[in-house]
N, C-alpha and C positions, 0 to 999 in steps of 0.2 A: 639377507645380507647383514650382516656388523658390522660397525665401525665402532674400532676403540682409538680414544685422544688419550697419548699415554702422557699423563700428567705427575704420576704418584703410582709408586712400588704396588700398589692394590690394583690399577689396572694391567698392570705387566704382569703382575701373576695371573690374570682374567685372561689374558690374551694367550699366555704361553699353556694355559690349565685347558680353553679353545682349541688350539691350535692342535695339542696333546691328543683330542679326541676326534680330529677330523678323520674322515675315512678318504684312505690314502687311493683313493679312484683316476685321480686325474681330470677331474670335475671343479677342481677349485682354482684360483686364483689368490695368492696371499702378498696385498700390495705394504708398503712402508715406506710415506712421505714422511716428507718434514710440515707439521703443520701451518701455514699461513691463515692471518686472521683477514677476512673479506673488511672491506669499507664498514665503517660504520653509519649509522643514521643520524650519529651528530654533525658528520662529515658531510653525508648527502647535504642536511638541513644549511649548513656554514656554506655550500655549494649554490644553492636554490637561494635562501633568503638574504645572503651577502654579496658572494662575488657577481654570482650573472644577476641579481637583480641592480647592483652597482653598474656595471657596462648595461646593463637596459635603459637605467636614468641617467645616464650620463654619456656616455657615445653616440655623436650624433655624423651618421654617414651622410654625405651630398643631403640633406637635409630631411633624414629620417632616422627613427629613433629604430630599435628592433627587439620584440620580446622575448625574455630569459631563454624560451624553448630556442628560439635560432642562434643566439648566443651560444646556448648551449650546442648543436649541432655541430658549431663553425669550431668550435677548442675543441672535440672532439675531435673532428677532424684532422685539426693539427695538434697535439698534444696527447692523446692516446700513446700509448704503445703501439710501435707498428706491428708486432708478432708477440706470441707470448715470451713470459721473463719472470724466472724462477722466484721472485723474491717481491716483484711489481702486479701479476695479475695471476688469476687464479687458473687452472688445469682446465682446459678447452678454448682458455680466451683466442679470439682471432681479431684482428679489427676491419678487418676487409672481407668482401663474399664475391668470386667474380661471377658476372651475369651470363646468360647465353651469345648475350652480344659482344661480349668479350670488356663488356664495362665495367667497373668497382662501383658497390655497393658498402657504403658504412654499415657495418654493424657490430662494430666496436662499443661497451659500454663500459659507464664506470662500474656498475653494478659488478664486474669481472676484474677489479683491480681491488688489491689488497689495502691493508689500511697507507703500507708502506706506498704502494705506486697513486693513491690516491691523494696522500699527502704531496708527494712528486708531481703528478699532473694540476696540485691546483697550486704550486710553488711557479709552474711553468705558465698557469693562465694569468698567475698575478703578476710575474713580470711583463708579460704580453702585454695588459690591461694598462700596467700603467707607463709601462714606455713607450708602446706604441700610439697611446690614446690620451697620458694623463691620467686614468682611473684615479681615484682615490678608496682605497677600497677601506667596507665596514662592516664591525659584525658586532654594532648594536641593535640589529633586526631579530636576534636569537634569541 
């Protein structure tokens, strides 16, 4: 399999010079997206070391506190994408799995949102945080 990111006239000629020598069997598949860029790891890191560890030190429910991971869970759940979104999360994303029992299982991740829907989901946990709760959030953790 190849994948070509056509960036620059050098890889379009790559692709179409490819394409030119394929043998016409009816064995191939020739796709053409538009590229989206995945999350980044500054974004992960700004997720982990900022906002949910802010709602960890600072929301306190009926008199307990709750760590990053359940934090994390809980916007998940609400603030994912409910289905995939051409421009928000990447080719496969789903955020639900139903069970035999006919329940929903989470498994929606940020890992499958692009940098755009990543920026969007943690726009959405930071108004959560701090209208619902006060949050004051910080990202002198980074």
């Amino acid at each position: 399999m190849r994948i070509y990111r056509l960036t620059n006239e050098l890889t379009r000629k790559a692709l179409i010079k490819n394409i030119n020598e394929l043998q016409l069997d009816g064995s191939m598949v020739v796709e053409i997206k538009k590229y989206v860029k995945k999350r980044t790891n500054p974004q992960n890191s700004l997720a982990w070391a900022g906002m949910l560890a802010d709602f960890s030190q600072q929301v306190e429910i009926d008199g307990h506190k709750f760590l990053p991971e359940s934090w994390h869970e809980i916007l998940k759940k609400q603030f994912l994408p409910e289905s995939f979104a051409q421009e928000l999360t990447l080719q496969g994303y789903k955020k639900w799995e139903e069970l035999p029992d006919g329940s929903m299982k989470l498994v929606g991740s940020t890992t499958k949102l692009t940098t755009k829907g990543f920026s969007e989901y943690m726009e959405a946990c930071y108004a959560y945080g701090s209208q619902e709760f006060g949050v004051r959030f910080s990202t002198s953790r980074l």
